[in-house]
C-alpha positions in Angstrom: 176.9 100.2 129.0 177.0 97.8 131.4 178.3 94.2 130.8 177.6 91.2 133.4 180.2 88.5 133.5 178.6 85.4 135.4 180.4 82.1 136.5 180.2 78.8 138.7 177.8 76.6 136.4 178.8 72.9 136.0 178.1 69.5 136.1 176.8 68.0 139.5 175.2 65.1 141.0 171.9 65.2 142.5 172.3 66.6 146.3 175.4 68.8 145.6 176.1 72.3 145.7 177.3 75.2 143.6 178.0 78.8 143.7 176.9 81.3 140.9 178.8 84.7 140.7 177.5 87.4 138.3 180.0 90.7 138.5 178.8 93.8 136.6 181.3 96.2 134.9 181.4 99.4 132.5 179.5 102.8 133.2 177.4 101.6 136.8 176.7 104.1 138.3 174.4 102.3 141.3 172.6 99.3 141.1 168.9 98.4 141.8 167.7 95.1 142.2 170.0 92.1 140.9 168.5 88.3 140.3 169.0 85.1 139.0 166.2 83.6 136.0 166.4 79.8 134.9 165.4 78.3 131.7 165.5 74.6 131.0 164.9 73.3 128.0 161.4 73.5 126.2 160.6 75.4 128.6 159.9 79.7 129.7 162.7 81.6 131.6 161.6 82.0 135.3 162.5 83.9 138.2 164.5 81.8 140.6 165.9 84.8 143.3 165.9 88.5 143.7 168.4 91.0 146.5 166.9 94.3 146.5 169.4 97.3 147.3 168.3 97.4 150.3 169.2 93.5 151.0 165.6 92.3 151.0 165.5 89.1 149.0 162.4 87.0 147.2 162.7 83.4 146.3 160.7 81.0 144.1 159.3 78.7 146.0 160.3 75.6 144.5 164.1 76.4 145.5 163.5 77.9 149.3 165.2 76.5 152.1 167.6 75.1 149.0 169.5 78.1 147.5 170.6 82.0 149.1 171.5 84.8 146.7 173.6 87.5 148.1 175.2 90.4 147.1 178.8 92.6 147.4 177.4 96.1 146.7 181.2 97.3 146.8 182.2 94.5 144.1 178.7 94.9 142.0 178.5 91.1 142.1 175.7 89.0 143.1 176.2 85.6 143.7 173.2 82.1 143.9 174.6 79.5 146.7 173.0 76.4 145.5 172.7 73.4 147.6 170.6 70.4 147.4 170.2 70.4 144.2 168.1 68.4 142.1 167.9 67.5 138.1 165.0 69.1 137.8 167.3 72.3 139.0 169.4 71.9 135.6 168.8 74.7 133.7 171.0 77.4 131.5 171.2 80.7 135.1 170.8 83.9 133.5 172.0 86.7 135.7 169.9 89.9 135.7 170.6 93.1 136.8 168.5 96.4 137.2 171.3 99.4 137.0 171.4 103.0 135.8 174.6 104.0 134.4 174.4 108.1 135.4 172.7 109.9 138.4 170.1 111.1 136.3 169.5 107.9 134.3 166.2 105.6 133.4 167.6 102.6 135.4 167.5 99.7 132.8 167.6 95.9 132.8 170.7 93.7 131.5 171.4 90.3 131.2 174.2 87.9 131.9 175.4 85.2 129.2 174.0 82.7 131.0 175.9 79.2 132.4 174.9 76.0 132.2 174.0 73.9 135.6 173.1 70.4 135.1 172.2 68.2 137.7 172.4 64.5 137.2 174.3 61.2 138.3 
């Protein structure tokens, strides 16, 4: 299986910056697609940034220009580089990530622990 450790959530005031890591471990065998999903309270989980294997990246609109997701394909780990942030940006950060763990393997979908960002003065 593959587990997905994720750190760098925290307490911050409005217009600061933090760094999300997500490092996957156990049987990967290569990795797809890797992302970050938000959920603040009351409310649905949503996408907030997507690195494709190939390094092409999609984000939600509401956080362009704001936050860069990345990746270390030789470390498994993606990471969210927040900046300007806002409290309507607090929200528990769920790490996704789209792996297969053999070469002949259905790729499959896991999810990180998730860590608490909260944005406020």
């Amino acid at each position: 299986q593959v587990q997905l450790v994720e750190s760098g959530g925290g307490l911050v005031q409005p217009g600061g910056s933090l760094r999300l890591s997500c490092a996957a471990s156990g049987s990967v065998f290569n990795i797809d697609a890797m992302g970050w999903y938000r959920q603040a309270s009351g409310k649905q989980r949503e996408l907030v940034a997507l690195i494709y294997s190939g390094g092409g990246t999609n984000c939600e609109s509401s956080v362009k220009g704001r936050f860069a997701i990345s990746r270390d394909n030789a470390k498994n780990t993606v990471y969210l580089q927040m900046n300007s942030l806002k409290p309507e940006d607090t929200a528990v950060y769920y790490c996704n990530v789209v792996a297969r763990t053999t070469g002949y393997g259905p790729f499959a979908a896991y999810w990180g622990q998730g860590t608490q960002v909260t944005v406020s003065s």
